[in-house]
SEKOL-123979 format. One record per residue: residue in three letters; y, x, z of N, C-alpha, C, O in turn. Coordinates in steps of 0.1 Angstrom, whole numbers, plus 5000, padded with zeros to 4 digits. Example, Ala and Ser with C-alpha at 12.3 -4.5 7.8 and 13.67 -1.06 7.14 Angstrom:
ALA494351325078495551235078496751325078496751425085
SER497851285071498951375071500051295079501151345080
END
This chain:
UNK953035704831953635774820953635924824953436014816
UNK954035944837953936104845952536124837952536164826
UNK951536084844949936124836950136164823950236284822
UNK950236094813949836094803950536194796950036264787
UNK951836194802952836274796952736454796953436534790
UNK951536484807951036594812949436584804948736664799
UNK949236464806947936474799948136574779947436654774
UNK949036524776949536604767949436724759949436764747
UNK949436774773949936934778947737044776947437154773
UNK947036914779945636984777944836874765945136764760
UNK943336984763943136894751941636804761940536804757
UNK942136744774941236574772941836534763942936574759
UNK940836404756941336314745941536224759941036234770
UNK942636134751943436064755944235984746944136044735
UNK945035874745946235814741947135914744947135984754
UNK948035914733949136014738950435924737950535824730
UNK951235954745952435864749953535944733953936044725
UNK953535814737954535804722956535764727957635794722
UNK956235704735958135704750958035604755957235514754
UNK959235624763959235594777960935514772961835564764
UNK960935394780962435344783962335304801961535214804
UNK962935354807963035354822964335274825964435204835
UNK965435284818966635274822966935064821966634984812
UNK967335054828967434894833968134844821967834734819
UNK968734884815970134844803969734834789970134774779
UNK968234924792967534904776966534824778966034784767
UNK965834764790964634634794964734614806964834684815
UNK964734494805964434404822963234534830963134544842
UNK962734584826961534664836961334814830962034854821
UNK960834854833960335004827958835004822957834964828
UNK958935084809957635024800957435184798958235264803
UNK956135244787956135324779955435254771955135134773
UNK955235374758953935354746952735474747952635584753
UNK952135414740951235514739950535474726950535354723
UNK949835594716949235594708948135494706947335494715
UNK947735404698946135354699945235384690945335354678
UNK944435434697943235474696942335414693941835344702
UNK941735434679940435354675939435374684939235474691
UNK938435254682937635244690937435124701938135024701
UNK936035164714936035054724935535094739935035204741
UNK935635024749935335084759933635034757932735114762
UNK933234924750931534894748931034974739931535004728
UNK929735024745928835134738927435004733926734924740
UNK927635054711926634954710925335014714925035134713
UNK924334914719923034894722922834914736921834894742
UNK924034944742924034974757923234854767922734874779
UNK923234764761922434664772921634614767921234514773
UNK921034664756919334614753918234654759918034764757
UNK917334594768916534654775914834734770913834724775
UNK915134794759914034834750914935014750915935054754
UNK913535094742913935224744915435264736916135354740
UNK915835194723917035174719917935204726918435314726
UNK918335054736918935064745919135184754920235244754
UNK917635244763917635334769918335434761919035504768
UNK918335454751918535594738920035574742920635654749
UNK920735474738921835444739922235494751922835604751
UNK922135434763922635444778922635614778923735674779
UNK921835664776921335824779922535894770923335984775
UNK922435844759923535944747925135924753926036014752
UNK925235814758926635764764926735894778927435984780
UNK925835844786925935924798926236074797927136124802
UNK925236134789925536254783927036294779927536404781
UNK927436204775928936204764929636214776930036324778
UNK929836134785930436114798930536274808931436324815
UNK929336304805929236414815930136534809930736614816
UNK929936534792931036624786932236614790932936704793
UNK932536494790934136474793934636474803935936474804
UNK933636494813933836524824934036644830934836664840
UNK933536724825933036884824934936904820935636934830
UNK935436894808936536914800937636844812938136944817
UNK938036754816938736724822938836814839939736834847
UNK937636854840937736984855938137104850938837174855
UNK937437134835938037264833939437284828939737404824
UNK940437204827942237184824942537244834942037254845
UNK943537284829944537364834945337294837946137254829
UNK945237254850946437154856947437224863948437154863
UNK947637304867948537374871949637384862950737344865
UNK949337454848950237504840950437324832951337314824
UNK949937254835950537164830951437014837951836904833
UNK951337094852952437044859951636944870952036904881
UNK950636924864950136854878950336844892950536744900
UNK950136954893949937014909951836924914951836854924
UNK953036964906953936914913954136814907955236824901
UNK953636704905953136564903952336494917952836414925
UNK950836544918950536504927950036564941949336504950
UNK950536704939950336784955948636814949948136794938
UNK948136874960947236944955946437044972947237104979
UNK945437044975944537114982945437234987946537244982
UNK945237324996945937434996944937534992945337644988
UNK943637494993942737624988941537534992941737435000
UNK940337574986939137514986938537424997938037304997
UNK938737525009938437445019939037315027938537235035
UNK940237335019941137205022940837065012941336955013
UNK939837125004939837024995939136844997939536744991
UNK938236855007938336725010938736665022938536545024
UNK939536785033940436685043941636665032942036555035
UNK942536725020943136655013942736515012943336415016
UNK941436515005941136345001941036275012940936155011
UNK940936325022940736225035942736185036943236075039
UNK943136285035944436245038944936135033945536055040
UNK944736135015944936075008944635935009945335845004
UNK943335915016943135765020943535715032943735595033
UNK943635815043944835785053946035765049946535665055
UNK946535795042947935785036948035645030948835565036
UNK947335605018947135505016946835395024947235285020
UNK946135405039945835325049947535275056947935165061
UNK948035375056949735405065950835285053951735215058
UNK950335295039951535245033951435105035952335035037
UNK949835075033949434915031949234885044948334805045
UNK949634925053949334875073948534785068947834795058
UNK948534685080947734605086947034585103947634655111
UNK946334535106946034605119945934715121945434785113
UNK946334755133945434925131943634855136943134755140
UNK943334995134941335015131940935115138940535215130
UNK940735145152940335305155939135335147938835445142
UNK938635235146937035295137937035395129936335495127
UNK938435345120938535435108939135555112938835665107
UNK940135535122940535685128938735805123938535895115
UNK937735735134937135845136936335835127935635935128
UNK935935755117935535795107936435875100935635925092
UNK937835925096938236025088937936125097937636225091
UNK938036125111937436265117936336305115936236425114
UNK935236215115934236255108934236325100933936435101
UNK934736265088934336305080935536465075935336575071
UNK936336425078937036615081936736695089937536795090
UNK935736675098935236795107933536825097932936925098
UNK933136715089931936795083932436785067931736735058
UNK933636835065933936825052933636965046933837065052
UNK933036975031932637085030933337145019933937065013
UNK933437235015934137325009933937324998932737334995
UNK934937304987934737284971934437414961935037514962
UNK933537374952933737524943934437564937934337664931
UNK935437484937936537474928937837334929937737224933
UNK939237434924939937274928940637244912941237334906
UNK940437144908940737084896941536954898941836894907
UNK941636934883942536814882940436674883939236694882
UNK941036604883940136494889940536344883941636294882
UNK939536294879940136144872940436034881941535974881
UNK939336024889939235934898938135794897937335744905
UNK938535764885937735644882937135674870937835704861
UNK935335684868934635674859933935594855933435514864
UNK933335584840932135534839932635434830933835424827
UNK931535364826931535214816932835134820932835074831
UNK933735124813934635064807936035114815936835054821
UNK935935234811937135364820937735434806938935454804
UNK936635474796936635544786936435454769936135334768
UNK936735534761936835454748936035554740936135684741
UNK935335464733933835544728934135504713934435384709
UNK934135624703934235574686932735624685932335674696
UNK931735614675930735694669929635784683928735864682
UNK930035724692929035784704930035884710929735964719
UNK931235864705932036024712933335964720933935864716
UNK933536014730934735954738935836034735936036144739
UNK936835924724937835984722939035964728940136014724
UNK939035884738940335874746939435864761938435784762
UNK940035944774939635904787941035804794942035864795
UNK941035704798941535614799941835594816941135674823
UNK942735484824942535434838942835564849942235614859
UNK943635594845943735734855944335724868944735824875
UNK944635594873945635524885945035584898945735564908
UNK943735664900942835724909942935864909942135924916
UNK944335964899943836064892944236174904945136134911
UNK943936274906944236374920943636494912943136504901
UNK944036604925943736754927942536784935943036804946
UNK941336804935940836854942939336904940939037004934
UNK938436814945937036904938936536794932936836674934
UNK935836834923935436774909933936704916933136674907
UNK933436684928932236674928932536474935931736394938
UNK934136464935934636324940934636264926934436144925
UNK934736324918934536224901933136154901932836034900
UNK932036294904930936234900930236174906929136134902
UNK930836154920930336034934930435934927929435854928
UNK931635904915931535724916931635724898932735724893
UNK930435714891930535724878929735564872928635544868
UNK930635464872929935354874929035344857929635334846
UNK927235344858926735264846926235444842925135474838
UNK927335544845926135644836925435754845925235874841
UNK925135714858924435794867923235724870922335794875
UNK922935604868921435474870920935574866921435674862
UNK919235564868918335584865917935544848918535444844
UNK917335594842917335574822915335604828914735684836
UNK915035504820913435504819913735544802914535484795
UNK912935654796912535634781911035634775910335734778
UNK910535544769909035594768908235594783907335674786
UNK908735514792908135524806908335634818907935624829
UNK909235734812909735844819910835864820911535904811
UNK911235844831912335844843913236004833913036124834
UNK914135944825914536064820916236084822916936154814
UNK917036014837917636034838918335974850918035854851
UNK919036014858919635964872920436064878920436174872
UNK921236034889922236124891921936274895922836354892
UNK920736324901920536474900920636504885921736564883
UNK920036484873919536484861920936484856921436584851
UNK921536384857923136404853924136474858925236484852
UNK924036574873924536654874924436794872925336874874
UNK922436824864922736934859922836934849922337034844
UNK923336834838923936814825924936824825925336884815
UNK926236784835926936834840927136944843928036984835
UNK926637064850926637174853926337304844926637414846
UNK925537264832925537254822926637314811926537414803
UNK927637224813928937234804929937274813930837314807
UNK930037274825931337324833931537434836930637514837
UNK932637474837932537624839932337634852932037754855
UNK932337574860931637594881930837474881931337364879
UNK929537474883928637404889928937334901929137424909
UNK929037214907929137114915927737124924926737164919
UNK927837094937926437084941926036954941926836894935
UNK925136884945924636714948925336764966926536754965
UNK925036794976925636804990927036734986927436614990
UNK927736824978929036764977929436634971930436564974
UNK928436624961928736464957928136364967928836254967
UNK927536364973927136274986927736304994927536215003
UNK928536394998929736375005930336285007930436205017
UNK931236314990932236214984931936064981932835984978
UNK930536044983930035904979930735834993931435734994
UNK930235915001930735865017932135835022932535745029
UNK932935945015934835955015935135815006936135755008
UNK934335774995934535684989934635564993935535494990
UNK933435535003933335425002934035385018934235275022
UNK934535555027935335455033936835475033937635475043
UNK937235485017938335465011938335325004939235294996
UNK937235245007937235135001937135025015937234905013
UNK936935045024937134995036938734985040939134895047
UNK939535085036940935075036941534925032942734905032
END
């Protein structure tokens, strides 16, 4: 509800929260609402394997990359983010933050300890590289994250992954619209290709260095 309720505050499309009952006396649990939004998270023709299809996958991916562009360029600051969910101290802190963050997450859910992972977060915060920017961040993208009317994503959805930091951790894990797109026999689309479509519409350009970075922080935030 924190999210959404800030989400508000910028224009990503989104569901907009409509309230909140927190208090034990008005529900056994704590609920909100939210707006619904026509529409689906399935993009028609998306899995036909003819150029259609391809047309489709491509127009979607595209759309994705807008929305992605729009959600880095918010103003999360002025809309309270930052003291929601903490936030980088300045660029270069930007991905020993995310390393923290999956240490952190490692600390709540114990288990054995793992030196491995020790030094892989040192790894990976001693060659961590410096962001061009620190933005608000979704976390989780891609086919069936977002809700698609007419080819256009009018609500970004699933934000349980959502943080502060550099925008090049979004597009490490964009599940379904970074693949490769064959159209007419030519390779007309994959993750370089989608990041300068991306770069494109943003107001700071992302490098690929930094999204392979993050591919790496990802996945061993999935080892956690």
């Amino acid at each position: 509800h924190a999210v959404y309720a800030r989400l508000g505050q910028t224009d990503i499309p989104h569901a907009r929260v409509r309230g909140c009952e927190a208090d034990p006396a008005g529900a056994p649990r704590p609920f909100y609402l939210r707006e619904r939004v026509a529409g689906s998270w399935q993009v028609p023709g998306y899995t036909r394997r003819d150029d259609a299809g391809a047309a489709a996958r491509l127009a979607a991916a595209q759309e994705h990359m807008r929305a992605l562009a729009r959600v880095h360029d918010a103003h999360w600051r002025s809309a309270g983010f930052g003291e929601l969910l903490g936030a980088p101290a300045d660029t270069t802190d930007a991905a020993p933050h995310y390393v923290r963050l999956q240490l952190g997450r490692l600390a709540q859910f114990g288990g054995e300890p793992q030196a491995l992972l020790r030094e892989v977060a040192e790894f990976l915060v001693t060659n961590a590289p410096a962001a061009a920017r620190i933005s608000l961040c979704k976390g989780t993208n891609g086919l069936g994250e977002e809700v698609f009317d007419g080819g256009r994503i009018v609500a970004m959805s699933d934000w349980e992954e959502v943080l502060i930091g550099d925008p090049a951790s979004d597009l490490a894990m964009v599940q379904g619209f970074t693949e490769p797109i064959e159209l007419g026999g030519t390779v007309v689309w994959d993750l370089e290709r989608a990041l300068t479509f991306y770069n494109a519409h943003a107001r700071v350009a992302v490098s690929l260095a930094n999204v392979r970075y993050y591919q790496l922080v990802r996945m061993f935030g999935r080892m956690i």
